[in-house]
PLY file of the C-alpha trace (Angstrom):
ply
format ascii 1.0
element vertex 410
property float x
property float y
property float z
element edge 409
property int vertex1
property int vertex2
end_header
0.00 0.00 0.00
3.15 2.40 1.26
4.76 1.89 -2.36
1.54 2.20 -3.86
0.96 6.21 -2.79
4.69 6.89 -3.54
3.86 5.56 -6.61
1.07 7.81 -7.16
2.49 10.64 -5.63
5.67 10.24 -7.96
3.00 10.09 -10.92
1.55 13.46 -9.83
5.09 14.97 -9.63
5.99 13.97 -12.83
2.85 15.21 -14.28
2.88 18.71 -12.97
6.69 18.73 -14.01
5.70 17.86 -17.83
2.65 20.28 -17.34
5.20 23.04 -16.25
7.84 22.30 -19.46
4.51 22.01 -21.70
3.42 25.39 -20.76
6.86 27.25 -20.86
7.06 25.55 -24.43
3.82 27.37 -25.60
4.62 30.69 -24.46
8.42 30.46 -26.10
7.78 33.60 -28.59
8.57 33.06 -32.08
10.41 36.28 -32.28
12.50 38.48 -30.20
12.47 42.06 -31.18
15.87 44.28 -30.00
16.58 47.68 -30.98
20.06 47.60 -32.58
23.09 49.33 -30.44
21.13 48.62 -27.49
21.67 45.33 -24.71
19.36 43.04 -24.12
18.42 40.19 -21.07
17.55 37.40 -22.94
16.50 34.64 -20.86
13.62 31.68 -19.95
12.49 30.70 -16.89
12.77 26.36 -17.83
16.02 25.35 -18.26
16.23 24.95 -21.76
19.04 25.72 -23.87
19.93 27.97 -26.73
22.15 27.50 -29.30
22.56 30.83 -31.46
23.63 31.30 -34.92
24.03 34.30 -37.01
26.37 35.46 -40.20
26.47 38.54 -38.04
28.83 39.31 -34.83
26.90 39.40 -32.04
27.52 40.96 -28.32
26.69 38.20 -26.27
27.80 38.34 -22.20
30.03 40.84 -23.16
31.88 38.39 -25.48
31.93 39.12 -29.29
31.04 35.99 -31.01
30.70 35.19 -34.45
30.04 31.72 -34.36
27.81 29.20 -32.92
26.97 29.56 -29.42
25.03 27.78 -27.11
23.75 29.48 -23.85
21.74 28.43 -20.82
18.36 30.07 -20.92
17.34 30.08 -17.83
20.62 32.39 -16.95
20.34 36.48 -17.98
22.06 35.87 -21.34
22.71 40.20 -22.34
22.90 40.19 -26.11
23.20 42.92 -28.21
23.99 43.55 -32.15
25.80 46.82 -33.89
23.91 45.68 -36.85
20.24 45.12 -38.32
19.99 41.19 -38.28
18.12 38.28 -37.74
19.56 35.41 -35.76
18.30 31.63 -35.09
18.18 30.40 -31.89
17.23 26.78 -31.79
15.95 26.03 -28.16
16.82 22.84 -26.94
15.72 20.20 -24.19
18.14 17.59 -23.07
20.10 18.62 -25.90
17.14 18.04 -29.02
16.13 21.09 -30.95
12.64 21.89 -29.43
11.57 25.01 -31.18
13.39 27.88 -33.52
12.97 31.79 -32.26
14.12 34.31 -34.56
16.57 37.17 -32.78
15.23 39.99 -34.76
17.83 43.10 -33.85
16.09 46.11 -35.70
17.38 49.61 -36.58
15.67 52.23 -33.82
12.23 53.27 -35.33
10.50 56.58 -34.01
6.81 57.94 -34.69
5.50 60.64 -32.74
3.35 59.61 -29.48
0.05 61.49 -30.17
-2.24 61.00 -27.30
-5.39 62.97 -28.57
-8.83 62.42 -28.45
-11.11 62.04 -31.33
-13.80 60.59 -33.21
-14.01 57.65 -34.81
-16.73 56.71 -37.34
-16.71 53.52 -39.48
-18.97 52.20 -41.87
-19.99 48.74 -41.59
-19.43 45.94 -44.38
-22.60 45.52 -45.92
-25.34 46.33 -42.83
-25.90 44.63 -39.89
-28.69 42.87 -38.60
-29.47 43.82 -35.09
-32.24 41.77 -34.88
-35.87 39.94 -36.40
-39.08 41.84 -35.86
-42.20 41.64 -37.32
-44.53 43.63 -39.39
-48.22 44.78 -39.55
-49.72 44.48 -42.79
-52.76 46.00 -44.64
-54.79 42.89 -43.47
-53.75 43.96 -39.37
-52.22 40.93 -39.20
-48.10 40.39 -38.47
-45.49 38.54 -40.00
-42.34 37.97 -39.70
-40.40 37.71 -43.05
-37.01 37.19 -41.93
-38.03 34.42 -39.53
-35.81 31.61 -39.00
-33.92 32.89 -42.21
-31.75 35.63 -40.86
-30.59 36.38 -37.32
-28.52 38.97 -35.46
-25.26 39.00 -36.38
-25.60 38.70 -39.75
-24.10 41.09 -42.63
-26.77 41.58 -45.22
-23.74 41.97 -48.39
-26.50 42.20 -51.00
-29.78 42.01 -52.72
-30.15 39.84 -56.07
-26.85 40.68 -56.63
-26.77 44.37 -55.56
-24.36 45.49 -53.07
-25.89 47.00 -50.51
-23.87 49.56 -48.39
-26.60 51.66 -46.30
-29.59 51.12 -44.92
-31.25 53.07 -47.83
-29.56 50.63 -50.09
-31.44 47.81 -48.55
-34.84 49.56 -48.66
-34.60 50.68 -52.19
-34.12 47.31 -53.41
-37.08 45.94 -52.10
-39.34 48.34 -52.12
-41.29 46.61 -55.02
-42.49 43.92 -52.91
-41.11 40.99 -55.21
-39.32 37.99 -53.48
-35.53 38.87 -53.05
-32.40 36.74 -53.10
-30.65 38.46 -50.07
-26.82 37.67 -49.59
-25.66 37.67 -45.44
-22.69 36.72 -43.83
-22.84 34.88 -41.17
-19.28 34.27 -39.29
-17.18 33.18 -42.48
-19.61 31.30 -44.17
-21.55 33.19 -47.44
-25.14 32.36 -47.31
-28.40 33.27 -50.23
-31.70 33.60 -48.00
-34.87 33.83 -50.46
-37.28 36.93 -48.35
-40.55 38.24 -49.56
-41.08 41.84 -47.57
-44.90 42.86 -46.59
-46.29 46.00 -47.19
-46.24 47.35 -44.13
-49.50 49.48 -43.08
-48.07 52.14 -41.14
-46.47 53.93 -43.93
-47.09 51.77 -47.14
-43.65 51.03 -47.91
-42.23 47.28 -47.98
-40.36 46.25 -44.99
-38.25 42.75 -43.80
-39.34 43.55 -39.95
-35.45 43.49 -39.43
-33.35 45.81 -36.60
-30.01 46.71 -38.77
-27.24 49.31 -38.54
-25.06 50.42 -40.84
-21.99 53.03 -39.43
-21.10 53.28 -35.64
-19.10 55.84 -33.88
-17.34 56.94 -30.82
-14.86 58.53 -28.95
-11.70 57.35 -28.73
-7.20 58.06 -28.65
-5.21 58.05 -31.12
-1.76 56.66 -30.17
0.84 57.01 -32.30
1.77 58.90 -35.97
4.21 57.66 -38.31
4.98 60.52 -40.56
6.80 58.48 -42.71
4.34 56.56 -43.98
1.77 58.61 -42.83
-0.39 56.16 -40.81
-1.94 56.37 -37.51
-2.51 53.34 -34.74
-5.52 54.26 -32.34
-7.25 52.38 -29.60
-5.22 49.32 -29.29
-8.24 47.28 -29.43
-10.57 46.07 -32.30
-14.08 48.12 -32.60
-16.76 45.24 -31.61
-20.48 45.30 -32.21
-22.17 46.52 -29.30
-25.13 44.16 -30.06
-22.99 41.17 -30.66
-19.37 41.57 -28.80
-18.31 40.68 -32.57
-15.18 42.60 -34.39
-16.79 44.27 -36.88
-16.20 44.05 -40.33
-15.55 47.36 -41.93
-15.70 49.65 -45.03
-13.78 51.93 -44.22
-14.48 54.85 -41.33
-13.38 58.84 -40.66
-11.13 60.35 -37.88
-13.26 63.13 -36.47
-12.34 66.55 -34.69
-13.79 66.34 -31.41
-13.89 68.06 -28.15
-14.00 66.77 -24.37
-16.47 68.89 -22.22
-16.11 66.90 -19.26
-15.24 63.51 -17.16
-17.89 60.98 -16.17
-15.47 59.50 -13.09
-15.59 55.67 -12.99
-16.42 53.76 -10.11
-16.31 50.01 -9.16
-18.59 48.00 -11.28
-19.78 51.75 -13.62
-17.20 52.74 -15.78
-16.75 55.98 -16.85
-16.79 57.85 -19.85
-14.88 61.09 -21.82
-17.98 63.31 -23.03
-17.66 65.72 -25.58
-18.66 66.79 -28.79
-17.43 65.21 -32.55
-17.52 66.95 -35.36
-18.87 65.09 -38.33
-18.36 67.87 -40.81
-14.09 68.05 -39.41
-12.61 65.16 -40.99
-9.12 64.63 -40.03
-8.26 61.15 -41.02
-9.70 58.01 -42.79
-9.59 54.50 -41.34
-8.39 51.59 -43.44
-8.64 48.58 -40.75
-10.28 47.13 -37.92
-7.85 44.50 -36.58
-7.86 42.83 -33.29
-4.62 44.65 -32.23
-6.60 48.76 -32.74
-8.15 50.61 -35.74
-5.36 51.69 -38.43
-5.29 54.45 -41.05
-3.99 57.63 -42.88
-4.27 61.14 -41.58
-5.22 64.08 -44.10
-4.91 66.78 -42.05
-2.11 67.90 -39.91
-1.48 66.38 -36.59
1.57 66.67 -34.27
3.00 64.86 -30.94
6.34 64.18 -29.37
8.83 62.35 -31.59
10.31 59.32 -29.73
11.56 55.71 -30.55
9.37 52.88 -29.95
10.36 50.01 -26.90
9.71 46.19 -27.65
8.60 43.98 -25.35
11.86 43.57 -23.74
12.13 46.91 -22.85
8.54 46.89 -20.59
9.82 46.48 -17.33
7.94 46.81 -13.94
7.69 50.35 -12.72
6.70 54.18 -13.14
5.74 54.95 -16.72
4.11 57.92 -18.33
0.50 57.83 -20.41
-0.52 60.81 -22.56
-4.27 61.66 -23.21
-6.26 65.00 -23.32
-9.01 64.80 -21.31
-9.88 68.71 -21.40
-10.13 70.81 -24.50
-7.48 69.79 -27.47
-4.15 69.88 -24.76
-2.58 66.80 -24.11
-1.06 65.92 -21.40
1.45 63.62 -19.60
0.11 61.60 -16.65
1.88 59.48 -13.99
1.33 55.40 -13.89
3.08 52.19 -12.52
3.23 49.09 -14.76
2.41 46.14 -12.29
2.78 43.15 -13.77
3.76 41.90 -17.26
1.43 38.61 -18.89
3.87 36.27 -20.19
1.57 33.39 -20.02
-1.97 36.09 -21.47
-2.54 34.81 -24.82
-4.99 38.06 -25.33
-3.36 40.48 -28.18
-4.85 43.52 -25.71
-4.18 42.27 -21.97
-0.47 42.35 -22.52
0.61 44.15 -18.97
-1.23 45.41 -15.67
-0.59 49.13 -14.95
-2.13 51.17 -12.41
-3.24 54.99 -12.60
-1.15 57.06 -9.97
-1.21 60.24 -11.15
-3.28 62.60 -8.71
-4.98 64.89 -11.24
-5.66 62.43 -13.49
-7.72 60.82 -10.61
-9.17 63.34 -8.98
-10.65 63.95 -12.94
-11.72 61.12 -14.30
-11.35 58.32 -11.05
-9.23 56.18 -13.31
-9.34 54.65 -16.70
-12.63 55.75 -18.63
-14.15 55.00 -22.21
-12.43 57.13 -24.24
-9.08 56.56 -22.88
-8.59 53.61 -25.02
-5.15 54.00 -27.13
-3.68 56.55 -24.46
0.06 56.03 -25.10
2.28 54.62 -22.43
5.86 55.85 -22.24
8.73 54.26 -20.04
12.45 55.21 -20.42
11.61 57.82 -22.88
10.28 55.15 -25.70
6.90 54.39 -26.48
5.88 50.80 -25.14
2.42 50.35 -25.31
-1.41 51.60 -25.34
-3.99 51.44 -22.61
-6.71 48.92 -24.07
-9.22 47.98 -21.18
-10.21 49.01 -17.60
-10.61 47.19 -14.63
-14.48 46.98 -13.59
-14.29 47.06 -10.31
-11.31 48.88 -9.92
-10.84 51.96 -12.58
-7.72 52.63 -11.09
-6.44 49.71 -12.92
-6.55 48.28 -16.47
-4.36 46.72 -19.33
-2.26 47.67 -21.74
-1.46 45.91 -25.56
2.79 46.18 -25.86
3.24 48.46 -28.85
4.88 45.82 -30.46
1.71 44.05 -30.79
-0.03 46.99 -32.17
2.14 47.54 -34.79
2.52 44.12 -35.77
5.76 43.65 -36.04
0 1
1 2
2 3
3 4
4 5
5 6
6 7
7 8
8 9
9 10
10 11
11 12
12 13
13 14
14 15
15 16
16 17
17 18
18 19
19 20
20 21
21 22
22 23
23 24
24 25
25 26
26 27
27 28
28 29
29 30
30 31
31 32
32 33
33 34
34 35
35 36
36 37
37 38
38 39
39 40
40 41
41 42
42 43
43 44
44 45
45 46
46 47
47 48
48 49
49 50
50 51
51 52
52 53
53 54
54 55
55 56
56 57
57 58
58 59
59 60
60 61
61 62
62 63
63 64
64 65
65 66
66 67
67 68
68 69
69 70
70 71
71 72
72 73
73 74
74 75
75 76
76 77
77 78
78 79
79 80
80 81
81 82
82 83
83 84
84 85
85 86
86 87
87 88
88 89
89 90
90 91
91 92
92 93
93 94
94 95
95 96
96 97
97 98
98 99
99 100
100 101
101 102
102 103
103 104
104 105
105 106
106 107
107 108
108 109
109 110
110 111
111 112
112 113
113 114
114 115
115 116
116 117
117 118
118 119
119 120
120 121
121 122
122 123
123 124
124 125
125 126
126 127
127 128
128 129
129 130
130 131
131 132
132 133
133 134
134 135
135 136
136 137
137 138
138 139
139 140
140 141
141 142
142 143
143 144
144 145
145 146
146 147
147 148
148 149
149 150
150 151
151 152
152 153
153 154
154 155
155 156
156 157
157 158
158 159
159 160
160 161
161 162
162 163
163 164
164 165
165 166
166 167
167 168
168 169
169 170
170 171
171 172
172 173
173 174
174 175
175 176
176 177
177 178
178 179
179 180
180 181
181 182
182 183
183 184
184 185
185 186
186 187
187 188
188 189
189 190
190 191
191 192
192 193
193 194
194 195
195 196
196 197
197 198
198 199
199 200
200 201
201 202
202 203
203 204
204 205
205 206
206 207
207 208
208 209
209 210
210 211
211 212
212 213
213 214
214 215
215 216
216 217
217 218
218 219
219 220
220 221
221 222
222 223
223 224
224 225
225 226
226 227
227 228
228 229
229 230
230 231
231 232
232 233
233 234
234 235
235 236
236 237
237 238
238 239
239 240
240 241
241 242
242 243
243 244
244 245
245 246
246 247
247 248
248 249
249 250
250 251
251 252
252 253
253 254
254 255
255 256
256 257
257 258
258 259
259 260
260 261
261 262
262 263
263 264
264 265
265 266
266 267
267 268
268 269
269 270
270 271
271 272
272 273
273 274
274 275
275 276
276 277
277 278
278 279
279 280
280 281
281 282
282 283
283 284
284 285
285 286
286 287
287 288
288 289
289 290
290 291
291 292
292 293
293 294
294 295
295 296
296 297
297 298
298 299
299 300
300 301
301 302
302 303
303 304
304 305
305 306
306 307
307 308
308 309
309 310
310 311
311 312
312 313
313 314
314 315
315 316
316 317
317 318
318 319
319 320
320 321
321 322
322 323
323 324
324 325
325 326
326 327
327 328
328 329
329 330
330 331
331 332
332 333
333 334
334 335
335 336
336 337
337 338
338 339
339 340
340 341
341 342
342 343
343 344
344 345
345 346
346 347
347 348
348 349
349 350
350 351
351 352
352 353
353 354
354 355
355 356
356 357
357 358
358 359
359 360
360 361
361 362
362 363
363 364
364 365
365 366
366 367
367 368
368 369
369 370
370 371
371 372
372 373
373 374
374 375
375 376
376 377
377 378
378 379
379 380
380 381
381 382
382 383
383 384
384 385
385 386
386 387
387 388
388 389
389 390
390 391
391 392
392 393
393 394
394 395
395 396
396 397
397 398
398 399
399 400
400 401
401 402
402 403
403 404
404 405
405 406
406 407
407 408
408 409
């Protein structure tokens, strides 16, 4: 019985121990991003090994080596390149070649840290169904048309064979009360649903009893500006459906003037909000993406920040950090934070680091992290690091931020 339970418990042991190499295997990152010129800690926490190889001469513990090297990973390996390079390291366990990351050492890249407030409109692909209803016809009876044929969610893409882009689109098309051939979307698959609309009584025109919207917009920061290529990174997150929690799938979309009035302050379990005016007539910009990592696009009017060089991932470190947001009028300004905690093992392209809102002002203003603030530039060291993405619910204090690595998809 005694050898029995040792057995077991040796069973368990070696379980949790494969668990624990399983796990650090998964979250080994395929690349490793390093400005060039600068040092690097390069190290895991299993005790795998590394054996490097580049055409380039590497820095590597101080040690200039231009061959093959292999390194213990679980030790602070400081690497560091003069040149733009990419080298191989093949991580090993009990000497056999587990897994290949790439040592990407990059030439320093700068856009300007923006931190301002604006709107942002985009225009749905196709429209979106919100929801079924029904619809009272000439005989006071009501029907349903769309029943069991479309649902929310769906992208209505067109109407025997017409695109349809707006919501007058849609009605247009079947305004002559014929049966339609009506083209949705429904996750990835293409679907043709065959609808007949009723004349509705109320105002005599034909109708599908169906809830749909076609643009949605908001308030929100954008967070960088690369002049170079002229394109913007904002929010840090994707734009979801508010009716579905879906990313939604765009036409395209505007970059608004708008103007803060005030601060709704959060509070545990009610978040708050930055309220303020946009300007649909001031177009500043025009968004080209929705993407799970922030909404991306090209400015066409002039707009300025602070020049600096962007940090990777291995330059995030746990500590004070800077973000910059205007929550008053069109001035931004810089506000004091702590980065908590890092997410090695969060496999969420948002939720990349915890960081907490110190700065006085900033809380006696808006309590926290509010709506709004999403895409608020973070700053450590003088680079720019990351984006604050989400808030805390029941703390607005505290929230997450997506590395700026991540946003920029490197």
């Amino acid at each position: 019985m005694q050898n029995k339970k040792i057995f077991y418990l040796l069973g368990i042991i070696l379980f949790f121990i494969l668990l624990y190499f399983v796990i650090e295997y998964i979250f080994i990152p395929k690349n490793i991003y390093m400005t060039t010129g600068e040092s690097y800690v390069v190290n895991i926490s299993a005790p795998f090994n590394g054996e490097i190889e580049s055409d380039e001469v590497l820095n590597i513990n101080n040690e200039k080596v231009s061959d093959n090297i292999e390194v213990s990973l679980k030790d602070k390996n400081v690497i560091s390149s003069d040149t733009a390079t990419v080298a191989d390291m093949n991580v090993k366990l009990l000497g056999l070649p587990i897994k290949k990351v790439e040592l990407c050492f990059m030439p320093e890249k700068k856009v300007e840290v923006i931190g301002r407030t604006v709107g942002i409109c985009v225009d749905t692909k196709g429209v979106l169904v919100l929801g079924v209803g029904s619809v009272k016809g000439y005989d006071n009876k009501d029907y349903m048309p769309c029943k069991n044929l479309l649902k929310s969610g769906d992208i209505i893409l067109s109407v025997n064979g017409n695109n349809v882009g707006s919501k007058e689109d849609l009605m247009n098309l079947i305004n002559n009360g014929n049966t339609v051939n009506i083209q949705i979307l429904r996750g990835d698959e293409s679907m043709i649903q065959k609808v007949t609309p009723v004349k509705s009584v109320d105002d005599g025109s034909y109708k599908l009893g169906l809830w749909i919207r076609d643009s949605t917009q908001g308030i929100g920061t954008i967070t960088y500006y690369d002049r170079e290529n002229n394109k913007f990174g904002a929010l840090g997150h994707p734009i979801n459906d508010v009716d579905t929690g879906e990313l939604m799938e765009i036409e395209g979309g505007e970059i608004l003037e708008a103007e803060i009035k005030r601060a709704e302050k959060g509070k545990a379990g009610v978040p708050g909000a930055l309220v303020g005016n946009i300007y649909f007539d001031k177009t500043i910009g025009y968004v080209e993406s929705n993407k799970n990592n922030g909404v991306f696009g090209s400015m066409c009017e002039e707009i300025n920040g602070i020049e600096m060089p962007i940090g990777y991932k291995n330059d995030v470190k746990i500590g004070n950090a800077s973000i910059y947001v205007n929550i008053d009028d069109k001035f931004v300004d810089k506000y004091s934070i702590h980065i908590d905690s890092i997410n090695k093992y969060n496999t969420s392209d948002t939720k990349n680091f915890v960081l907490t809102i110190t700065d006085k002002n900033l809380l006696n203003m808006t309590g926290g992290i509010v709506q709004g603030m999403s895409g608020c530039p973070i700053v450590q060291n003088g680079k720019l690091v990351g984006a604050v993405t989400h808030v805390f619910v029941n703390d607005p204090t505290k929230g997450y931020g997506i590395f700026i690595e991540n946003m920029m998809d490197f």
